[in-house]
Legacy VTK file of the C-alpha trace (Angstrom):
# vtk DataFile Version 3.0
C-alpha trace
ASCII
DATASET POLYDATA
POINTS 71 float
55.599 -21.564 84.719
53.570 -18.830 83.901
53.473 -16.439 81.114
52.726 -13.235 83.064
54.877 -10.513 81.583
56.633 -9.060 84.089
56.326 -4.874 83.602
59.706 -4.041 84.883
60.891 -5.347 81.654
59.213 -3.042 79.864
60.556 0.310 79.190
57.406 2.058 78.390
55.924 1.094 81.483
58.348 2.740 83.654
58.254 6.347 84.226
60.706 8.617 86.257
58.985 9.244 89.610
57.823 5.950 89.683
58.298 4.100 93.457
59.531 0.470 92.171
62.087 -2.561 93.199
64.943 -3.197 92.044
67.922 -5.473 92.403
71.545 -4.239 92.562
74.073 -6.098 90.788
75.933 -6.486 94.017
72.819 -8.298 95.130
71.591 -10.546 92.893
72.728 -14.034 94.429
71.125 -12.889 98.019
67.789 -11.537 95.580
67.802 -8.734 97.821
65.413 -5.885 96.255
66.232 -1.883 97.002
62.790 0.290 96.841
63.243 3.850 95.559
61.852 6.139 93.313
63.231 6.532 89.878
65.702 9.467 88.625
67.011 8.092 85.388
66.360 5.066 83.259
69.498 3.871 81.882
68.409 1.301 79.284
67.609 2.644 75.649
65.911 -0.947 74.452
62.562 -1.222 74.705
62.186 -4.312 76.643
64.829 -6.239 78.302
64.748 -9.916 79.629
66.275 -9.097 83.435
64.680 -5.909 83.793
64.927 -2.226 83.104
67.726 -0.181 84.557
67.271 2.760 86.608
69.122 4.797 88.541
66.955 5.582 91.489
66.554 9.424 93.547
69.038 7.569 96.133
72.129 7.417 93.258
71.785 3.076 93.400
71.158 1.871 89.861
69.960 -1.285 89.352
67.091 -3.855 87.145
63.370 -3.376 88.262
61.902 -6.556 89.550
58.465 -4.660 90.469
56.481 -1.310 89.798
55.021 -0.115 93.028
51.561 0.579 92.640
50.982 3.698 94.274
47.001 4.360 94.912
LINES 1 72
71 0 1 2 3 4 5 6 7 8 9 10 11 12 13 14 15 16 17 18 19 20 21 22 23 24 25 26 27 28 29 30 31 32 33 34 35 36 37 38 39 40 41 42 43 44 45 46 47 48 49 50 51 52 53 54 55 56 57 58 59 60 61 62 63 64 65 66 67 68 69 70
C-alpha cells in the first residue's frame, strides 16, 4: 500500500469549477465514477477519509475520487 494522499480528500484542493470524479452513494458497490464539474462543496471539514462532497453543475452530489487535471 502506498501512502499517496489522495487530493479529493482534501478540501482545499478542490475548487468550484473544477472538472473531477466522483462516486454517488447509489454507486459505490459497482465503483462507478460520475465526471462533472463542481457547483457546491458540501463538506465543511477540512479533509475527509472517503472524499470531499460536491454537488456537481449536473445537480448529482457525491465524494471525489479524482481532480481532473485540466491543461
Amino acid at each position: 500500500m502506498d501512502n499517496k494522499v489522495n487530493r479529493g480528500n482534501i478540501r482545499s484542493e478542490i475548487q468550484i469549477g473544477d472538472l473531477v470524479l466522483v462516486i454517488k452513494k447509489n454507486d459505490q458497490r459497482t465503483g462507478n465514477l460520475t465526471e462533472g464539474i463542481v457547483k457546491r462543496i458540501l463538506t465543511s471539514a477540512p479533509k475527509h477519509h472517503r472524499g470531499i462532497k460536491v454537488m456537481l453543475d449536473s445537480g448529482e452530489v457525491g465524494r471525489v475520487k479524482e481532480i481532473i487535471d485540466e491543461d
